[in-house]
N, C-alpha and C positions, 0 to 999 in steps of 0.2 A: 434616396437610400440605395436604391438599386445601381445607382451610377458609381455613387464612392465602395458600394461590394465591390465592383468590377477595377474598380481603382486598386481597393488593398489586395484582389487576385493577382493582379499584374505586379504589385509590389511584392508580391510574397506573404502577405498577411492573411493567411488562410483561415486562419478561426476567427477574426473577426470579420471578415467578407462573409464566410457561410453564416455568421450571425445576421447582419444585415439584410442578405439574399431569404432569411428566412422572417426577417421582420417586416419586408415588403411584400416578401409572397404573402406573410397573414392579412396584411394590411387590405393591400388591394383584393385579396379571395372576401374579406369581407364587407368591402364596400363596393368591389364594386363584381363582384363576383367572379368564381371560375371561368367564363365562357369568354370574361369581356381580354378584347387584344391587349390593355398592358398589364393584364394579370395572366397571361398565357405567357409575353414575350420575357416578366421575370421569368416564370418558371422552365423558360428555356435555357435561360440565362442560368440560372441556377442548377438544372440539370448537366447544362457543361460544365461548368465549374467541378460540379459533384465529379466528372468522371475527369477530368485533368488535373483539378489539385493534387488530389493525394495519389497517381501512383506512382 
């Protein structure tokens, strides 16, 4: 999920990537929690996104 957000980012598909980036971030925060590394490296992933898509 977090691979095809990064996909539709690069395409240009901005609202459904930040869908994704956020269905992955829920995902992994709650299996496998906040702390664990691929639930950190989405919400890195998604923090960039946050600040390059839209300005």
């Amino acid at each position: 999920m977090n691979n095809l957000a990064a996909l539709y980012k690069f395409t240009g598909r901005y609202s459904e990537a930040e869908s994704l980036f956020k269905q992955a971030l829920a995902i992994c925060e709650s299996t496998l929690g906040v702390g664990h590394p691929d639930t950190i490296r989405i919400q890195q992933n998604y923090t960039i996104f946050s600040r390059e898509a839209y300005r």
